[in-house]
C-alpha positions as CSV (number, residue, x, y, z in Angstrom):
1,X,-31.2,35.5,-98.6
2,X,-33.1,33.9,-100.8
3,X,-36.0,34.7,-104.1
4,X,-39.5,34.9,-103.1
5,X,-42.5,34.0,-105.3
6,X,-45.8,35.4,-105.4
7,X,-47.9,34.7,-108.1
8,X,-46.1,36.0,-110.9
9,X,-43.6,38.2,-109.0
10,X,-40.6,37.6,-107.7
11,X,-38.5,39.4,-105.1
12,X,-35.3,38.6,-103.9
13,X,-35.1,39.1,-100.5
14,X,-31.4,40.8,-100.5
15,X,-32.6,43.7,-101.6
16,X,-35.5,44.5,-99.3
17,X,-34.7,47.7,-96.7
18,X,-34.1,46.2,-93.2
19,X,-37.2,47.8,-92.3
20,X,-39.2,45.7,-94.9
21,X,-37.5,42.6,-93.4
22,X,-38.3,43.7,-89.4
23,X,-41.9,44.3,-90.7
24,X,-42.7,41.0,-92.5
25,X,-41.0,39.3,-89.3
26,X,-42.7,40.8,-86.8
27,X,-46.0,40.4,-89.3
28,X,-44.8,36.3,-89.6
29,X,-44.0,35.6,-86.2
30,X,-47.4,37.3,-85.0
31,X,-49.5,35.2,-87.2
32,X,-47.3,32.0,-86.9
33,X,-47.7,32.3,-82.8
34,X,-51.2,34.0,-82.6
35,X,-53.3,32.7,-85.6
36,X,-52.0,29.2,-86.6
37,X,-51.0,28.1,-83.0
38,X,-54.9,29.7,-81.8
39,X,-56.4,27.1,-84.9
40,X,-54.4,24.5,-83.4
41,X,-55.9,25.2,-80.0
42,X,-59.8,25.2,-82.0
43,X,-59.4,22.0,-83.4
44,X,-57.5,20.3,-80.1
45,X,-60.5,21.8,-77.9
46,X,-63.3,20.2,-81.0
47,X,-61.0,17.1,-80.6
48,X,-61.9,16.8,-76.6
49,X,-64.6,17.7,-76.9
50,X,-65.9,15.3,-79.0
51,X,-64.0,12.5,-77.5
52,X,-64.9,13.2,-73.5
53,X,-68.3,14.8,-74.6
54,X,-67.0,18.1,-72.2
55,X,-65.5,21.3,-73.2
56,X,-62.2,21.7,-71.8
57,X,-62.3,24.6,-69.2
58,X,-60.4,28.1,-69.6
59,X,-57.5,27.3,-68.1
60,X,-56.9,23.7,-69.5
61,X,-56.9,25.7,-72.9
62,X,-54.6,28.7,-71.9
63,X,-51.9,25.6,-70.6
64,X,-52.9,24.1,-74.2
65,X,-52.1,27.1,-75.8
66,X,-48.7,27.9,-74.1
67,X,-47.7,24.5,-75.0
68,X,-48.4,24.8,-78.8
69,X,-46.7,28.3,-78.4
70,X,-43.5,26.7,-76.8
71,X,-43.3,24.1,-79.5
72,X,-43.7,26.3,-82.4
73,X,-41.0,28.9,-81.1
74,X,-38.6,25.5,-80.6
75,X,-39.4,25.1,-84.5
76,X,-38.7,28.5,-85.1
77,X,-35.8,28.7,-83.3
78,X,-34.8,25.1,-84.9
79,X,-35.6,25.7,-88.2
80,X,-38.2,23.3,-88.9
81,X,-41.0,25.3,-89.1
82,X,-42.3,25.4,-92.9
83,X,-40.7,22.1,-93.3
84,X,-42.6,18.8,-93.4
85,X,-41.9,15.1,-93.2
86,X,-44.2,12.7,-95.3
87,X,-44.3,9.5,-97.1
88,X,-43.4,9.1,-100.5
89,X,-45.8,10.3,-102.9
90,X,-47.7,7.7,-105.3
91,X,-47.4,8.0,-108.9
92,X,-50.3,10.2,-110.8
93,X,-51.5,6.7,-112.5
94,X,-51.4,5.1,-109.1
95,X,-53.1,8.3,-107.6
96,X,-56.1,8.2,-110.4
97,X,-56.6,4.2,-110.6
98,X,-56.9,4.6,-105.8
99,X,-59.3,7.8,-106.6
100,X,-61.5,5.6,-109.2
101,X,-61.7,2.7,-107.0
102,X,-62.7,5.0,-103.7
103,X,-65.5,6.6,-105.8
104,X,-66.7,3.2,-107.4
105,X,-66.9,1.5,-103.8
106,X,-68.4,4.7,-101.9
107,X,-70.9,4.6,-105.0
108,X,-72.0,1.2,-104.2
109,X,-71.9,1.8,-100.5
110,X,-74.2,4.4,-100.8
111,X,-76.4,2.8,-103.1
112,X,-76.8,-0.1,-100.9
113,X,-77.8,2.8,-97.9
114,X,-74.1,1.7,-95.7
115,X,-72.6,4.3,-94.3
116,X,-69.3,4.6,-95.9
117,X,-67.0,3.7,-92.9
118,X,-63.4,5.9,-91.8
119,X,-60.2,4.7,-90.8
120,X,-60.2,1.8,-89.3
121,X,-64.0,1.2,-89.2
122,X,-65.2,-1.5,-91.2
123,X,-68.6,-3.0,-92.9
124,X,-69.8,-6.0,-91.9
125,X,-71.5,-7.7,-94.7
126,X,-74.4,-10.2,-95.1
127,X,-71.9,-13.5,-94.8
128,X,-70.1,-12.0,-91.6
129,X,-67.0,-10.7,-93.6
130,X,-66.0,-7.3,-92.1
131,X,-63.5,-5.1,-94.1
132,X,-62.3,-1.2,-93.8
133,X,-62.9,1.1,-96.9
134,X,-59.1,0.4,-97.9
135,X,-59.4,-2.7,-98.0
136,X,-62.3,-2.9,-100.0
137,X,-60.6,-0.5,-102.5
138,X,-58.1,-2.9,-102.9
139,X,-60.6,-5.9,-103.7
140,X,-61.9,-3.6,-106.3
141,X,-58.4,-2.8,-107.6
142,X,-57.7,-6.4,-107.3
143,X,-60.9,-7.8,-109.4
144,X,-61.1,-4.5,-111.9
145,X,-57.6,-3.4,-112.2
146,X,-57.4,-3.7,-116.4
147,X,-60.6,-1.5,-116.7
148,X,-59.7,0.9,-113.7
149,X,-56.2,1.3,-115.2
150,X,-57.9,2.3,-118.4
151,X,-60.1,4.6,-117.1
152,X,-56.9,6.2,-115.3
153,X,-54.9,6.5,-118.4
154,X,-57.8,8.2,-120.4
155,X,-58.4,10.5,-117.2
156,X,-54.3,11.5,-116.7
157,X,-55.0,12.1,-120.6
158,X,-57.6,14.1,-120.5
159,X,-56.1,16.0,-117.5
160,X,-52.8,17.0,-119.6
161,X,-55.2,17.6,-122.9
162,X,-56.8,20.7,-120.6
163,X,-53.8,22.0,-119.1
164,X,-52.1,21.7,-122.4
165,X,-55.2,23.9,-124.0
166,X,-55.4,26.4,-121.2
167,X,-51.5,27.1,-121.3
168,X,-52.0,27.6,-125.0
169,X,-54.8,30.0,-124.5
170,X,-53.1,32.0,-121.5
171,X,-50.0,32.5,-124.1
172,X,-52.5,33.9,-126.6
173,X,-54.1,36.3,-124.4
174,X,-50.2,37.4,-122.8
175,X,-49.2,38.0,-126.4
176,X,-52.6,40.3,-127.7
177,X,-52.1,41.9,-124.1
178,X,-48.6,42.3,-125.1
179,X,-49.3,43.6,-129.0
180,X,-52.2,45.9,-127.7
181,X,-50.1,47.3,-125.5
182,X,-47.6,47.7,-128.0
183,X,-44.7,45.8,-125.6
């Protein structure tokens, strides 16, 4: 077994009744195979529908659902479920300089009334040049990078300056909490 967190509590799981356990199981497993697996079947049917401009009919969801049911009790029964498989992650300077750049070329794009384009869509400007959002990120990086990574260091900055002064006020309330309590 294993500690659980929720919010500030902790439980360890090796000293929950079997009847606790059964009941968050059976609670789990309904809401795993009914709830998630029915919002998988909402967005799949949105998906289709958007795509083939038709709803798909009753029974083309019901076979939609049983095969997002099968799946997830293979990943139950597997042990993958809860687990998830992505790229590295970017560094938090790398992460502000990318969200600096987006805004600053969305900005313009709107300004300019151009619809800012997804995925692989891309503009196609005055001189013929075409180019997807990312790429014109990375022009912007490319041809502001010194100010951008500025403006990203004073941000990351800033950022740890508030969490620094709201963990510092949290303690202060804990402890006049604690005192007025007399604990």
């Amino acid at each position: 077994m294993s500690i659980v967190t929720y919010g500030n509590h902790n439980i360890d799981t090796a000293t929950l009744p079997v009847a606790s356990i059964d009941s968050l199981l059976r609670k789990g497993i309904s809401h795993f195979l009914g709830n998630e697996q029915a919002s998988k079947v909402t967005a799949w049917v949105e998906s289709v529908t958007k795509e083939k401009n038709v709803a798909p009919t009753d029974e083309e969801k019901a076979a939609k659902k049983a095969e997002f049911i099968k799946s997830a009790i293979e990943a139950l029964v597997a042990g993958t479920v809860g687990t998830r498989v992505s790229g590295p992650r970017v560094e938090p300077i790398e992460a502000a300089r990318n969200t600096i750049a987006r805004k600053e070329v969305t900005d313009i794009l709107r300004a300019a009334n151009i619809k800012v384009p997804k995925g692989d869509e891309a503009v196609k400007f005055a001189d013929g040049t075409e180019k997807t959002l990312a790429q014109m990120i990375a022009t912007r990086l490319e041809k502001f990078g010194d100010r951008i990574e500025k403006e990203a260091q004073k941000k990351l900055a800033e950022d740890a300056r508030r969490v620094k002064a709201a963990s510092a006020t949290v303690a202060a309330v804990e402890s006049k909490t604690a005192d007025a309590l007399g604990l």
